[in-house]
Residue frames as qw, qx, qy, qz and C-alpha x, y, z in Angstrom:
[[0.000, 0.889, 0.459, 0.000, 0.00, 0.00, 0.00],
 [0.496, 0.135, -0.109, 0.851, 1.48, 3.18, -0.79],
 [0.154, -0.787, -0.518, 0.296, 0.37, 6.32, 1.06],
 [0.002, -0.805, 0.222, 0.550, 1.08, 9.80, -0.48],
 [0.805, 0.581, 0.050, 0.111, 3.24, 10.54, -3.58],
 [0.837, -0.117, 0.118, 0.522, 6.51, 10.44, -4.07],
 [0.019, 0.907, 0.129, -0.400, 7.79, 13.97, -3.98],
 [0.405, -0.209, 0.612, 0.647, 10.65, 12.94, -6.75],
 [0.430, 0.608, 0.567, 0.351, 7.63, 13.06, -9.41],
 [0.034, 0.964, 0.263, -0.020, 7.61, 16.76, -8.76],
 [0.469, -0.535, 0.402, 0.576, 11.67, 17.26, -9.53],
 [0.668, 0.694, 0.085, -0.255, 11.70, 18.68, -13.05],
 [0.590, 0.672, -0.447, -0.011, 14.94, 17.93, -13.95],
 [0.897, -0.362, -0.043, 0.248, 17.58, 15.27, -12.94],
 [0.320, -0.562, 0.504, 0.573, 22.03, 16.21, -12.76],
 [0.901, 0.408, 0.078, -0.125, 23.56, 15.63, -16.14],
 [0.831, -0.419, 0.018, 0.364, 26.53, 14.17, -16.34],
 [0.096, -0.717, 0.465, 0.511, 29.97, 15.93, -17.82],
 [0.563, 0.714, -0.353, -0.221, 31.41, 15.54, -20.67],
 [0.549, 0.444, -0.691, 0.152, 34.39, 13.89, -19.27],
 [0.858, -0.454, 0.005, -0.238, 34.64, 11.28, -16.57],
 [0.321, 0.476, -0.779, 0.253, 38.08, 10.59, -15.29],
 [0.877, -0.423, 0.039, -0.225, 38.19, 7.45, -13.37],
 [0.097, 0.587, -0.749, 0.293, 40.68, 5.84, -11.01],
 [0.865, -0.355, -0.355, 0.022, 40.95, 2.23, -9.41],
 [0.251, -0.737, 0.551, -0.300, 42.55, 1.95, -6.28],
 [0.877, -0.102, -0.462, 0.084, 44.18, -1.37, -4.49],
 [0.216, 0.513, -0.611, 0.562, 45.83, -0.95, -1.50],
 [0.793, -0.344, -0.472, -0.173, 45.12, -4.14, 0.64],
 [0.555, -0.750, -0.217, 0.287, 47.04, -2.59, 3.83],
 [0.302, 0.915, -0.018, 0.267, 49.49, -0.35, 4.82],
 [0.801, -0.433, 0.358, 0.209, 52.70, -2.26, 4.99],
 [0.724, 0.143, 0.508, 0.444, 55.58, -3.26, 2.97],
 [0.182, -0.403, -0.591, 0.675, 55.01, -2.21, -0.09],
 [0.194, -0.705, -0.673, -0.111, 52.10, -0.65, 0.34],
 [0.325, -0.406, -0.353, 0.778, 53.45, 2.04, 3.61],
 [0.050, -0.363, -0.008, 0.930, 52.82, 4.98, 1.44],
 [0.080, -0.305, -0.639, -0.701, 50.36, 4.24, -1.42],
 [0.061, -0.807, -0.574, 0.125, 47.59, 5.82, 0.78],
 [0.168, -0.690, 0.009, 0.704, 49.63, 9.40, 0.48],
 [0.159, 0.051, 0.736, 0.656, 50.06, 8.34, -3.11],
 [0.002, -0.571, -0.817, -0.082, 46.44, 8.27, -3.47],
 [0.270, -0.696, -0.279, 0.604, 46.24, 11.25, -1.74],
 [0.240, -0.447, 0.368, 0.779, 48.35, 12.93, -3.83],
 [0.164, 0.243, 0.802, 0.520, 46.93, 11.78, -6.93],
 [0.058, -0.813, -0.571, 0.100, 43.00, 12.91, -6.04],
 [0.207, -0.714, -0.123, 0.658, 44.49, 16.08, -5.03],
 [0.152, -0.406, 0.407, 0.804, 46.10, 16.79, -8.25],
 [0.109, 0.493, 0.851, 0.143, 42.94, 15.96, -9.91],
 [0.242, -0.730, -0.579, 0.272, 40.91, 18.24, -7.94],
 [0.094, -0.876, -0.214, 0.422, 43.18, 21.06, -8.48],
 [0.192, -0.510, 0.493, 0.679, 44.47, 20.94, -11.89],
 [0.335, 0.385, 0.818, 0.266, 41.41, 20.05, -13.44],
 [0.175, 0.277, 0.087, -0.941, 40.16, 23.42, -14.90],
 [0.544, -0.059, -0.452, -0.705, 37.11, 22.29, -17.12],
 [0.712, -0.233, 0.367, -0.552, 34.04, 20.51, -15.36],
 [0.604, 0.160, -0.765, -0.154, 34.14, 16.48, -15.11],
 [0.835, -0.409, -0.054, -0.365, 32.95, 13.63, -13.04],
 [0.098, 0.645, -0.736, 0.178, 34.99, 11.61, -10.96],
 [0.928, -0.161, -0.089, -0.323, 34.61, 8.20, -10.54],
 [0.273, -0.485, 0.790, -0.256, 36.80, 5.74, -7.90],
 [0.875, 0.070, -0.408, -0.251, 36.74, 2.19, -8.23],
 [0.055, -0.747, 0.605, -0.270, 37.81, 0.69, -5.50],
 [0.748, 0.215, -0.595, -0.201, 39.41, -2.99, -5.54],
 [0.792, -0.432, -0.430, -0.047, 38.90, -4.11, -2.16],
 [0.397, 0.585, -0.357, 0.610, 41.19, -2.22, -0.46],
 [0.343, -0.337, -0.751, 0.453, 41.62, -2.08, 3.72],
 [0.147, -0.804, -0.541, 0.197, 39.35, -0.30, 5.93],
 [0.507, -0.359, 0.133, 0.772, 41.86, 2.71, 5.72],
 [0.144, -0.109, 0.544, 0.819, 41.69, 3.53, 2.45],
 [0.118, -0.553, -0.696, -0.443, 38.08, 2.95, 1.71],
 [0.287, -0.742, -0.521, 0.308, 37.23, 5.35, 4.81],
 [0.209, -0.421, 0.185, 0.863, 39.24, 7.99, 3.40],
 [0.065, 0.124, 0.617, 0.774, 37.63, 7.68, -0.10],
 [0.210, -0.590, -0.779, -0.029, 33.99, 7.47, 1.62],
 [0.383, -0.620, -0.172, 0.663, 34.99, 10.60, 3.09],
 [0.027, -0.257, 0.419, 0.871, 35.80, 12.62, 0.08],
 [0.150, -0.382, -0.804, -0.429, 32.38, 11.02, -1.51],
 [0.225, -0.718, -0.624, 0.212, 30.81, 12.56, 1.23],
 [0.026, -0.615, 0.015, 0.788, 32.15, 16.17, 0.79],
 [0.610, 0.792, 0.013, 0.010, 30.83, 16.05, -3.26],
 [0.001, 0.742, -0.536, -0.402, 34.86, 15.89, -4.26],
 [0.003, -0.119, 0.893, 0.434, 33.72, 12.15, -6.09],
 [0.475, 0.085, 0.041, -0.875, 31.11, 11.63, -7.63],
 [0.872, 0.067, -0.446, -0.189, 30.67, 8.03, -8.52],
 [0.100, -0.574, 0.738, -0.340, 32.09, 5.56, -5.61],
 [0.913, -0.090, -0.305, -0.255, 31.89, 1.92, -6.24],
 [0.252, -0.559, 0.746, -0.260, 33.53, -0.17, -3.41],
 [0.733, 0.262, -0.551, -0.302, 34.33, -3.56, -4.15],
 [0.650, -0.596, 0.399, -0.252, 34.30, -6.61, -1.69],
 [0.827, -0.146, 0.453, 0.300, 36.90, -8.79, -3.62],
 [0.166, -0.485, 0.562, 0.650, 40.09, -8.07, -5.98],
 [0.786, 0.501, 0.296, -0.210, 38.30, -8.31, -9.35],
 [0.631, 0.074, 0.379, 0.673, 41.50, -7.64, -11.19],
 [0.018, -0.516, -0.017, 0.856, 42.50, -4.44, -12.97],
 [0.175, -0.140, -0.762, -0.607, 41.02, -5.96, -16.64],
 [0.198, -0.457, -0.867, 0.013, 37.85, -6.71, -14.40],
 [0.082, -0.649, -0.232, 0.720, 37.76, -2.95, -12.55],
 [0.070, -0.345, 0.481, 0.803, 38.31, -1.73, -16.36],
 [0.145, -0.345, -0.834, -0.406, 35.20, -3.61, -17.78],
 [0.344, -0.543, -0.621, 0.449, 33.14, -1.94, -15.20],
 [0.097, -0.713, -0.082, 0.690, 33.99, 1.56, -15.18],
 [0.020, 0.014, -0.618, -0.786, 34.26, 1.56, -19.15],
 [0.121, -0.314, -0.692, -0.639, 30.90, 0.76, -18.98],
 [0.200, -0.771, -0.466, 0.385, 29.27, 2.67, -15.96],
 [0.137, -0.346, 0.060, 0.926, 31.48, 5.95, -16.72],
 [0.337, 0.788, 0.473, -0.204, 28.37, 8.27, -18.00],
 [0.025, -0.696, 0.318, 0.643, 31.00, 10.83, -19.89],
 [0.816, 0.573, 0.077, -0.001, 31.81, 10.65, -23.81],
 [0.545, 0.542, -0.607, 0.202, 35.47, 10.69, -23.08],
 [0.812, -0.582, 0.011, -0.041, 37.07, 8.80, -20.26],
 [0.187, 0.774, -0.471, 0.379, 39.95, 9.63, -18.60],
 [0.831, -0.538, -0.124, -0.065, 41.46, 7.15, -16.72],
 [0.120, 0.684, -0.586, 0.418, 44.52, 6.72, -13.93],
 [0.721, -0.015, -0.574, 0.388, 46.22, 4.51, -11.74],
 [0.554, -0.792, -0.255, -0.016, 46.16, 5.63, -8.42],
 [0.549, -0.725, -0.100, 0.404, 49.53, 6.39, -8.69],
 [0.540, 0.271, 0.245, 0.759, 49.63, 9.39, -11.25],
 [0.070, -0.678, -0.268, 0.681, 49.94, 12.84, -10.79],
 [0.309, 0.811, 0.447, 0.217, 48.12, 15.29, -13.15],
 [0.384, -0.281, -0.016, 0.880, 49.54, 18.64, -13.85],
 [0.269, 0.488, 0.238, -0.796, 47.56, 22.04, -14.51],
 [0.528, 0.517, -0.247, -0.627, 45.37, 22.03, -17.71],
 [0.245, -0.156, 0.923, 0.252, 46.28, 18.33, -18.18],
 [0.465, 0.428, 0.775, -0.002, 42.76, 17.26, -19.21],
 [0.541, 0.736, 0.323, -0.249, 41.73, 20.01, -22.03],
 [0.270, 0.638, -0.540, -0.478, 44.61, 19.41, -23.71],
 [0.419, 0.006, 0.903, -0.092, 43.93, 15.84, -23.58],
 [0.494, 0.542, 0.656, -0.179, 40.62, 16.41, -24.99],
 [0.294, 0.688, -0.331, -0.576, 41.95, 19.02, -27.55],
 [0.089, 0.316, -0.882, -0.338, 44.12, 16.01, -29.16],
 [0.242, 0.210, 0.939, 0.126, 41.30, 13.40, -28.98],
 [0.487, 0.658, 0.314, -0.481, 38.98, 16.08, -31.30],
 [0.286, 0.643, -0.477, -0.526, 41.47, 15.88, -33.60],
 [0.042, 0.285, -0.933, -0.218, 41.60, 12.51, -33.79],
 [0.652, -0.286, 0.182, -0.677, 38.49, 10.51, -33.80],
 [0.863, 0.196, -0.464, 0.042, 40.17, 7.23, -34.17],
 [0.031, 0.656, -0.559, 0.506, 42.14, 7.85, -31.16],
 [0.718, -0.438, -0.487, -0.236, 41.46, 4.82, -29.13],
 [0.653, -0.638, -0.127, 0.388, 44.37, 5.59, -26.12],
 [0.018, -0.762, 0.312, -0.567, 46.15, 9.42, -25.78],
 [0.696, -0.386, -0.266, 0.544, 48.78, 8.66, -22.77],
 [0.138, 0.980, -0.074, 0.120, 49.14, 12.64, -21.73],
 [0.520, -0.686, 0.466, 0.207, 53.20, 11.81, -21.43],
 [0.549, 0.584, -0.552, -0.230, 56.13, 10.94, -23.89],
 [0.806, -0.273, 0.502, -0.156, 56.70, 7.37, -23.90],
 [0.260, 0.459, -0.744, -0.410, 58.70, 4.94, -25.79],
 [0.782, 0.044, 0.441, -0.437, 56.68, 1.74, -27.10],
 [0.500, -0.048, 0.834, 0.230, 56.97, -1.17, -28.81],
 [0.475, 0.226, -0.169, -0.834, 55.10, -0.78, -32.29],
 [0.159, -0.163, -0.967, -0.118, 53.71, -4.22, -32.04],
 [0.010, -0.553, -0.703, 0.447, 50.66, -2.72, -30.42],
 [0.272, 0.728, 0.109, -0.620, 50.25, -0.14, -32.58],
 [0.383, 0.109, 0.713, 0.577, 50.21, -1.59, -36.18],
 [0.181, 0.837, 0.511, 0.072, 46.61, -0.04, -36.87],
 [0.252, -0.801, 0.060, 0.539, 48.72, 3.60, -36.16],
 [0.236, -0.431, 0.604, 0.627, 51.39, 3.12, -38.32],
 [0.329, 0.226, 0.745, 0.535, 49.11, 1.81, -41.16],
 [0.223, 0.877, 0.423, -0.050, 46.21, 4.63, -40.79],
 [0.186, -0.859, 0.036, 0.476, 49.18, 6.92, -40.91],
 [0.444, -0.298, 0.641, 0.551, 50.34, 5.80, -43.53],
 [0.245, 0.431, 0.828, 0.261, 47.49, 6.03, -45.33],
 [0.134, -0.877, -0.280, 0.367, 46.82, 9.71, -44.26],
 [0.477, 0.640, -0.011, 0.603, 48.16, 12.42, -46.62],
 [0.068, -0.869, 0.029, -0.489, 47.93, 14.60, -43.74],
 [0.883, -0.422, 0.201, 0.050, 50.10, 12.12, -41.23],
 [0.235, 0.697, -0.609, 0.296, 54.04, 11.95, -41.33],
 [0.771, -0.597, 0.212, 0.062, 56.09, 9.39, -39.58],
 [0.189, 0.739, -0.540, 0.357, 59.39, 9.55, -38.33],
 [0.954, -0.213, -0.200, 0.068, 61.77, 6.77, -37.07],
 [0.308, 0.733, -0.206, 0.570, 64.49, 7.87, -35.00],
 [0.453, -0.345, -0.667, 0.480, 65.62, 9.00, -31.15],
 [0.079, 0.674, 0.175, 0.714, 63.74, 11.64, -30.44],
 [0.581, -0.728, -0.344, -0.121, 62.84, 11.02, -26.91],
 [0.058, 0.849, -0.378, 0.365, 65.34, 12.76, -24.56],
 [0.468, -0.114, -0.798, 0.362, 66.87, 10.19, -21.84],
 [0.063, -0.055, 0.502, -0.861, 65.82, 12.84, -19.26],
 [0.635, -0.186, -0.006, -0.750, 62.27, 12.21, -20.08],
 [0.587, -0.017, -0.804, 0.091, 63.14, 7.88, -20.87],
 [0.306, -0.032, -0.827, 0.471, 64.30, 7.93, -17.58],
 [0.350, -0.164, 0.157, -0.909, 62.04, 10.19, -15.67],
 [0.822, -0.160, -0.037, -0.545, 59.41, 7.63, -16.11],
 [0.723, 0.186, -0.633, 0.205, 61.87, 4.48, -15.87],
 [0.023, 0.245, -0.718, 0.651, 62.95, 5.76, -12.42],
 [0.585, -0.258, 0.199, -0.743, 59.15, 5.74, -11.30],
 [0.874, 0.084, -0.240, -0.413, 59.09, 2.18, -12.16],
 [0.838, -0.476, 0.261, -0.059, 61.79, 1.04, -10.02],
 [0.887, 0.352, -0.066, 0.290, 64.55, 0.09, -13.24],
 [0.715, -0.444, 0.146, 0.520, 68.15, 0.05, -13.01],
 [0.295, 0.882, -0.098, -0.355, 69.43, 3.22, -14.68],
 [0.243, -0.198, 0.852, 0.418, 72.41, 0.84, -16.24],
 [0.289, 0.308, 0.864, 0.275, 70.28, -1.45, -17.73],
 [0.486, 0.732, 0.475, -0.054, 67.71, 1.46, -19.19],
 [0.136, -0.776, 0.401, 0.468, 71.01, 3.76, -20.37],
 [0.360, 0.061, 0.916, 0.168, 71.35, 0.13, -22.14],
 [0.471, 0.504, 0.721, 0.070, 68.12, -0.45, -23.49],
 [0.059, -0.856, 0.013, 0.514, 67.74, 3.66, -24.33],
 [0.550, -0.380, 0.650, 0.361, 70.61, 3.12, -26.67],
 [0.315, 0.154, 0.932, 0.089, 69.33, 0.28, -28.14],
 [0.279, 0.597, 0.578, -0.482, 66.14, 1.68, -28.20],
 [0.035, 0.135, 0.248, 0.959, 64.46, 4.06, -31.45],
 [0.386, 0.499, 0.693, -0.349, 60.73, 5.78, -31.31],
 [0.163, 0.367, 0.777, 0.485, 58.39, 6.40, -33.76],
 [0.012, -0.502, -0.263, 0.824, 56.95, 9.88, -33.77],
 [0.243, 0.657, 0.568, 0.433, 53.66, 10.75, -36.33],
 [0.045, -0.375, -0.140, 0.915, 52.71, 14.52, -36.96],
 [0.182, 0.632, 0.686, 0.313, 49.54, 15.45, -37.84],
 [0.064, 0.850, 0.264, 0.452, 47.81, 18.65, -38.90],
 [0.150, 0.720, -0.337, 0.588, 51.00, 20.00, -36.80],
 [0.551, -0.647, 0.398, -0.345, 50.94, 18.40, -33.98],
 [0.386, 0.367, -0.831, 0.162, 53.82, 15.42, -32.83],
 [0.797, -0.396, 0.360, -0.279, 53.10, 12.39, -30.95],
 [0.068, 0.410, -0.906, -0.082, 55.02, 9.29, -30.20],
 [0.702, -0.051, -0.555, -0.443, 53.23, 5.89, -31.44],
 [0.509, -0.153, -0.797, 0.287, 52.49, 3.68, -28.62],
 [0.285, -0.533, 0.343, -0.719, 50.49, 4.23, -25.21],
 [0.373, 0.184, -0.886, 0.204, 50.53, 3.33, -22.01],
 [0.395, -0.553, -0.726, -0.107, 48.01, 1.13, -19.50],
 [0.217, -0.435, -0.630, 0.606, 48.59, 3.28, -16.06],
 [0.171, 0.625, 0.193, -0.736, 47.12, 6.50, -17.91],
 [0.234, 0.108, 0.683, 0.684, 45.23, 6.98, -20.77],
 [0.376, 0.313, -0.008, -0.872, 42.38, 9.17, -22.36],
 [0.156, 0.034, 0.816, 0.555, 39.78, 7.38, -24.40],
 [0.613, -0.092, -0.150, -0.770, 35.82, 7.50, -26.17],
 [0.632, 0.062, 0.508, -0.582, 33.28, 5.54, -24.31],
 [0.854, 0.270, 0.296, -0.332, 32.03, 4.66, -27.29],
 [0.663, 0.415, -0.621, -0.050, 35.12, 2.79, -28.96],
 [0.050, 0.286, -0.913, 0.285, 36.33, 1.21, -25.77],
 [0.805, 0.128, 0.339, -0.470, 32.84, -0.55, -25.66],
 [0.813, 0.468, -0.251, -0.238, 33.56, -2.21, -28.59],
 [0.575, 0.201, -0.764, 0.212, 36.50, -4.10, -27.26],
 [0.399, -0.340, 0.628, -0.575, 34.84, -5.05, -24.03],
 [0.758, -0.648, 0.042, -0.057, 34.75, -7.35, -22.07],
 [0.294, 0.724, -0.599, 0.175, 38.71, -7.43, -21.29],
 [0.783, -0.019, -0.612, 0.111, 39.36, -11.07, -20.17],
 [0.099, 0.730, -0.543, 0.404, 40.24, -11.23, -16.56],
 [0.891, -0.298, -0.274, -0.206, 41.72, -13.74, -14.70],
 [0.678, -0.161, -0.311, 0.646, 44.63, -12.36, -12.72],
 [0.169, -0.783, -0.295, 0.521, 45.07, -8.95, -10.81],
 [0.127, 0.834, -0.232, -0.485, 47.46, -7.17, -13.28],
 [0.478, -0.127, 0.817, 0.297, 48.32, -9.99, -15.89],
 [0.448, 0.584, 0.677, 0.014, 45.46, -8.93, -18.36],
 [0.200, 0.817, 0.041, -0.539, 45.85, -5.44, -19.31],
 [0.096, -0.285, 0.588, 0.751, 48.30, -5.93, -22.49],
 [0.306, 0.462, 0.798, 0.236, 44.74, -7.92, -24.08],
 [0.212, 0.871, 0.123, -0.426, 43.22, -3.72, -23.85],
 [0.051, 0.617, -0.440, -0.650, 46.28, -2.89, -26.44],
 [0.203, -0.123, 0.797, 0.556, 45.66, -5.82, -28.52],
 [0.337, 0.529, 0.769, -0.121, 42.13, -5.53, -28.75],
 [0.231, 0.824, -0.074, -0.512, 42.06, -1.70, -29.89],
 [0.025, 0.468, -0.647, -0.601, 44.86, -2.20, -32.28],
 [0.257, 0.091, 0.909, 0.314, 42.91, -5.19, -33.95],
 [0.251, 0.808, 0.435, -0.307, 39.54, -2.86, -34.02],
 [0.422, 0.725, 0.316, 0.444, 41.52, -0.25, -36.00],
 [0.174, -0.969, -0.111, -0.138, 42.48, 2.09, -33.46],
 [0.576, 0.488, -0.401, 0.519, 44.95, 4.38, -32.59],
 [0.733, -0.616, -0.123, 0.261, 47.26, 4.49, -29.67],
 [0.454, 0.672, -0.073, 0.580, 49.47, 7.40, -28.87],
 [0.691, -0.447, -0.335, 0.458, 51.43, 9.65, -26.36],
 [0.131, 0.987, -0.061, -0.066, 51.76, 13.17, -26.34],
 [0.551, 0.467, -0.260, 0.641, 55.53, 15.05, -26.16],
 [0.121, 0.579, -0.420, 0.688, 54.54, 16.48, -23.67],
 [0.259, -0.119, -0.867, 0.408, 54.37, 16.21, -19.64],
 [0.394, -0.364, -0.269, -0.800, 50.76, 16.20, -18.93],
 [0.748, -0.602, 0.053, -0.274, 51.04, 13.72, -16.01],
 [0.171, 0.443, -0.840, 0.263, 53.63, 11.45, -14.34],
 [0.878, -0.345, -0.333, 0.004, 53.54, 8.06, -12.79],
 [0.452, -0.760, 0.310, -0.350, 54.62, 8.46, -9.11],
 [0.495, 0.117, -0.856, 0.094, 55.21, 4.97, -8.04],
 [0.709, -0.565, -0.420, 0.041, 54.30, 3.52, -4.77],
 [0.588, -0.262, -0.290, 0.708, 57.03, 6.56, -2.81],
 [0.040, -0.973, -0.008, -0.229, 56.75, 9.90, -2.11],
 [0.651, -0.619, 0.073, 0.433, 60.01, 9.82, 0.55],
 [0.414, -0.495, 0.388, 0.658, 62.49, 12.12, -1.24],
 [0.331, 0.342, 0.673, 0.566, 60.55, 13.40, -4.22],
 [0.059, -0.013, -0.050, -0.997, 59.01, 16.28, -5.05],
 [0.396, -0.458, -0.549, -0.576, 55.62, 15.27, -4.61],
 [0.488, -0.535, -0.574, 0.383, 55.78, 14.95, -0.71],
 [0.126, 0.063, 0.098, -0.985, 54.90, 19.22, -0.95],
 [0.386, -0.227, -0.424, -0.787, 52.02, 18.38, -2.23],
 [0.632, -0.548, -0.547, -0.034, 51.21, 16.58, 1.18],
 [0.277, -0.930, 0.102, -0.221, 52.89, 19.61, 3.22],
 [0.801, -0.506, 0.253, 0.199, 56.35, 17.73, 3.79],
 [0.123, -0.840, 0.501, 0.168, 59.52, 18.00, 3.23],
 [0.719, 0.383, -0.579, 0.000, 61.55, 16.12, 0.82],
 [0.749, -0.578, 0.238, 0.218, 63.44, 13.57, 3.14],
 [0.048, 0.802, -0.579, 0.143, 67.42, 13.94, 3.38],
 [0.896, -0.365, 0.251, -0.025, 68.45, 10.29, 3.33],
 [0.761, 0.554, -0.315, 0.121, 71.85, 10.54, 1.61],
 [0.469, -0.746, 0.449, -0.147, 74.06, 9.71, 4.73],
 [0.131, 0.488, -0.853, -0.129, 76.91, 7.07, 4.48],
 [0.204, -0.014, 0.921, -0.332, 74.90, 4.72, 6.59],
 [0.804, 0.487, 0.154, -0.305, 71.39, 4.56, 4.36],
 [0.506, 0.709, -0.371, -0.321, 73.69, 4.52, 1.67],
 [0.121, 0.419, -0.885, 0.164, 75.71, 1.59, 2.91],
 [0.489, 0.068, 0.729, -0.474, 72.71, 0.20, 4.14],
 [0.627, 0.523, 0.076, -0.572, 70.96, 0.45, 0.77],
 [0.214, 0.652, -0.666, -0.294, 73.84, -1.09, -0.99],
 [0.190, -0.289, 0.914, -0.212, 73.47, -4.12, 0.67],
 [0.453, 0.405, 0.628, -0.487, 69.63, -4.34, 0.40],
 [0.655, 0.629, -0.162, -0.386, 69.79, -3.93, -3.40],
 [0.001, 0.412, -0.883, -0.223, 72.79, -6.37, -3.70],
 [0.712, 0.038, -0.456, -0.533, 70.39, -9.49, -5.62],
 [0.502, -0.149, -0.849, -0.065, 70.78, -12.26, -3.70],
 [0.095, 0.126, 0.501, -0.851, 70.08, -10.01, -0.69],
 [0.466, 0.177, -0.101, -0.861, 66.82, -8.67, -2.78],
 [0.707, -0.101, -0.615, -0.335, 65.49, -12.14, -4.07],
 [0.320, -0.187, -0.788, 0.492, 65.50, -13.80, -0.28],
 [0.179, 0.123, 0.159, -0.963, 63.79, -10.35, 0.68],
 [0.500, 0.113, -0.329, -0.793, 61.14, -10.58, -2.13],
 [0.525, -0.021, -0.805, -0.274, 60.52, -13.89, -1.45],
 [0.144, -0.255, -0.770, 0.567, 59.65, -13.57, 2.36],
 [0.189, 0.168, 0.033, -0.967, 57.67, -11.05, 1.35],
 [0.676, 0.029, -0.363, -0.641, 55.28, -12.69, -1.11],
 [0.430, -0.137, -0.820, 0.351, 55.46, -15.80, 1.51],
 [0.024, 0.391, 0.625, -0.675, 53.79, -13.67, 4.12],
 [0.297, 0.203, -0.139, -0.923, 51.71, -11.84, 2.01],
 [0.313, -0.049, -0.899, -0.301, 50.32, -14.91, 0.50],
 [0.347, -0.429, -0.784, 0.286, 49.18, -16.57, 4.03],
 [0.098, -0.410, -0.555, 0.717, 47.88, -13.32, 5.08],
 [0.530, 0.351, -0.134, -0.760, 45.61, -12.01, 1.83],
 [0.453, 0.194, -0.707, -0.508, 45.52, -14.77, -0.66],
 [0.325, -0.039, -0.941, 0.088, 45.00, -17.79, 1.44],
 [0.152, 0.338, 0.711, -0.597, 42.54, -16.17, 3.89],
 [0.452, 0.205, 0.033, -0.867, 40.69, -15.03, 0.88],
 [0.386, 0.237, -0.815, -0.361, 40.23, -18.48, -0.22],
 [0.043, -0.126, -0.720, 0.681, 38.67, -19.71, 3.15]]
């Protein structure tokens, strides 16, 4: 029996969403190991969202079971209006499985997505969206220079080719300072990418005047709603073991994948200690170049030191996430 009417009939209009929808998964099953800092990471990230986003957009969190921590913080920000979508998962669906999801919830006509651990810099997103008007084939716009493999990007190299108004250029154009820049975030041994670097050439189209390098990458990328439908559902059946199937699927549709020149965001990593991004949480670089870190570090990076390490590590980790989620 209903009594009365429902005072919604008498709301003449509902929100509508933005244009763009940038969306982020999170994971950060405690805060250990590591883990220690990817809640400041997070932090950081949102923030630089929030205040280098100058054109309206929705924000949408996805969050992949993560500990009580982390999901009380995001609930928190959902509750001041600073996200607007906030889906909280109660088991690790994988990042191919978070990505099937939010491709097809995100209400926007472009979608901007990010790893939880990239910072955004000022104006990042409407030049984003400048480049994907020009393109409308554009299936992934990484707002950073990146070198890539062009096995993933065959569909690129052949629409450009096929474009009077497209140019490509094989060559080194990328600076090392940028290479590395993103190599360091990722934990590599500056030998061995000085090495590859080298080794290395990219592949740089130019259209109606603007330069990008061919290839983009999974932790950021721009794309349209309605092409990444078309290669959904992305298999998943590990946490992070699926994502390369997103590049092969686009490229076999037809689409391109690309990377600006310029720095429109950065992957962080899982540290803030001694980087410039710990201002953006009110702290102070740390100062750990003393003899004794250093001498300590030396020791702790020496491999057989580091593989023993790693291997207690995913040992305890195991028996204390994997195995109790099995239970």
């Amino acid at each position: 029996m209903r009594v009365g009417q429902n005072p919604a009939k008498r709301i003449p209009y509902v929100a509508k969403p933005e244009r763009v929808t940038v969306a982020v998964i999170t994971y950060i099953p405690f805060l250990g190991g590591y883990y220690a800092q990817s809640l400041d990471v997070l932090k950081v990230c949102l923030k630089s969202i929030w205040e280098n986003t100058e054109q309206h957009f929705d924000l949408m969190i996805f969050d992949n079971a993560s500990c009580e921590e982390v999901r009380a913080y995001l609930i928190d920000e959902r509750n001041k209006g600073n996200i607007q979508y906030l889906i909280l998962s109660d088991k690790n669906i994988g990042k191919a499985g978070a990505w099937n999801f939010i491709f097809q919830a995100a209400p926007g006509e472009y979608i901007a997505y990010a790893d939880s651990d990239v910072y955004h810099y000022p104006k990042w997103l409407s030049a984003l969206v400048k480049d994907m008007d020009l393109l409308p084939k554009l299936g992934m716009l990484t707002g950073m220079p990146l070198r890539s493999s062009e096995e993933y990007s065959t569909a690129t190299l052949d629409w450009s080719k096929a474009n009077p108004d497209a140019s490509l250029e094989v060559g080194s154009f990328l600076p090392w300072e940028d290479f590395w820049k993103h190599a360091r975030s990722l934990g590599a041994d500056e030998t061995e990418m000085r090495a590859r670097y080298a080794e290395g050439e990219d592949i740089r189209l130019t259209y109606q005047h603007r330069q990008f390098y061919v290839g983009a990458g999974h932790f950021q990328f721009m794309t349209r709603k309605d092409i990444i439908q078309q290669v959904l559902p992305i298999p998943s059946r590990r946490p992070m073991g699926e994502v390369r199937l997103l590049d092969i699927a686009l490229n076999d549709a037809g689409f391109l994948r690309l990377s600006t020149k310029e720095w429109h965001v950065q992957h962080i990593g899982n540290q803030l200690s001694g980087t410039s991004f710990e201002r953006e949480l009110g702290k102070q670089p740390s100062t750990t170049g003393n003899r004794t870190t250093k001498r300590k570090n030396k020791f702790l990076n020496w491999h057989p030191v580091r593989r023993i390490l790693q291997g207690i590590y995913h040992w305890i980790f195991k028996i204390l996430y994997i195995d109790q989620e099995d239970k």
